[in-house]
C-alpha positions in Angstrom: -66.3 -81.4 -37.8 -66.3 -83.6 -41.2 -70.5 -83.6 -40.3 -70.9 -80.2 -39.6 -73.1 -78.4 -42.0 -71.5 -75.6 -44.3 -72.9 -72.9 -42.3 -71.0 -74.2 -39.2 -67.7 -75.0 -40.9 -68.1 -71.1 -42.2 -68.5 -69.8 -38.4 -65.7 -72.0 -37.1 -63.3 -70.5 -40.0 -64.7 -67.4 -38.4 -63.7 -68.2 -35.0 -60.3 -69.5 -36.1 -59.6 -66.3 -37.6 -61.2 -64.4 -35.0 -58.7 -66.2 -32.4 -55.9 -65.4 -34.7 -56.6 -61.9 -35.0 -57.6 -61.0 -31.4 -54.0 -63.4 -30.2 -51.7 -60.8 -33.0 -53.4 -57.5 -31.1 -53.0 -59.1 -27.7 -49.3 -59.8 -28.7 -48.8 -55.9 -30.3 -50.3 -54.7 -27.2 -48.0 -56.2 -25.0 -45.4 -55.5 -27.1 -46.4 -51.8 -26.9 -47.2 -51.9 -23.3 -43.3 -53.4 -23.4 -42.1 -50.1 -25.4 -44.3 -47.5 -23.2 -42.9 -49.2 -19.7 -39.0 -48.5 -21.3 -40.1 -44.9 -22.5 -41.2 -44.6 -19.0 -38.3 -46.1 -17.5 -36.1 -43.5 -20.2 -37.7 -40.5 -18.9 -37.8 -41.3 -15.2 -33.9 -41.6 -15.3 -33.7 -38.4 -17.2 -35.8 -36.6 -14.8 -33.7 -38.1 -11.9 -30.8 -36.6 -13.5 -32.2 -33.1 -14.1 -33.6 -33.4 -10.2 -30.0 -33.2 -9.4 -28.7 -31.0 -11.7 -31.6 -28.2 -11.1 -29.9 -28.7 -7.3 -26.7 -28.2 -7.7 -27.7 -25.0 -9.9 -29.8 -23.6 -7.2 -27.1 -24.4 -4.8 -25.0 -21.4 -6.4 -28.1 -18.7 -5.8 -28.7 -17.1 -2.6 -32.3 -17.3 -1.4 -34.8 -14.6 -1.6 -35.5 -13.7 1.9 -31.5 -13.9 2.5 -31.1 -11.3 0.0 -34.1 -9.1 1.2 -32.7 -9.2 4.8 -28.7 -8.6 3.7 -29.9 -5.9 1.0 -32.0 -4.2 4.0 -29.0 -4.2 6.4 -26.3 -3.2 3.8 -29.0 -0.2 3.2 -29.3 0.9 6.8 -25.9 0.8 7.2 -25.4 3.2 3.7 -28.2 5.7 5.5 -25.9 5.7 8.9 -23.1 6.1 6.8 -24.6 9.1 4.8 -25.4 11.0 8.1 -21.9 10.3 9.4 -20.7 11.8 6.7 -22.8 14.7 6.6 -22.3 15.2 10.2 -18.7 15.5 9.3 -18.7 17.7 6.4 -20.8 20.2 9.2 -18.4 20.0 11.8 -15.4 21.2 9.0 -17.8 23.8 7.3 -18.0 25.2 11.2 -14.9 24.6 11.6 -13.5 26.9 8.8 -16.2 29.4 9.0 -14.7 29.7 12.6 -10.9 29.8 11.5 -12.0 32.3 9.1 -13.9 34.6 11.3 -10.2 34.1 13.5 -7.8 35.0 10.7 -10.7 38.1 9.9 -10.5 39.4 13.4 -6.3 38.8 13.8 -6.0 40.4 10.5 -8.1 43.5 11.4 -6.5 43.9 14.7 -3.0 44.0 13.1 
């Protein structure tokens, strides 16, 4: 290299500096490749937790079609109900209009 001509010493200062620059962003790359793979690692775990924490929240709802189906029965039977009850309030409504048309005719004859 002592023979080299000043233009050539210039290009292999070049290159040495060139290798030492491109070596210090290979090496912050990794090291940020390092960082991103823990970040990663971070947030996989967190996830992982929150998997099981949405389950044992959803655990403690009842499903929609469940619902839909119970909340349709319960309603039938309210309607059945409704007309029982109805039925029943007619059969005393005849039934007093019948004692009274009784006590009407027993008091009329006395």
């Amino acid at each position: 290299m002592d023979e080299c001509t000043p233009d050539v010493r210039v290009i292999w200062v070049e290159l040495r500096f060139l290798r030492t620059l491109i070596e210090a962003t290979r090496q912050g790359d990794m090291r940020a490749l390092e960082l991103q793979a823990r970040e990663y690692e971070r947030r996989l775990k967190e996830l992982n937790n929150s998997h099981q924490t949405a389950a044992e929240r959803y655990s403690h709802f009842v499903p929609r079609d469940l619902h839909d189906r119970e909340f349709a029965r319960v309603d039938k039977e309210a309607a059945s109900l409704s007309r029982l009850v109805w039925v029943g309030v007619g059969i005393v409504l005849i039934g007093e209009i019948i004692l009274w048309v009784m006590l009407n005719h027993v008091a009329k004859t006395l």
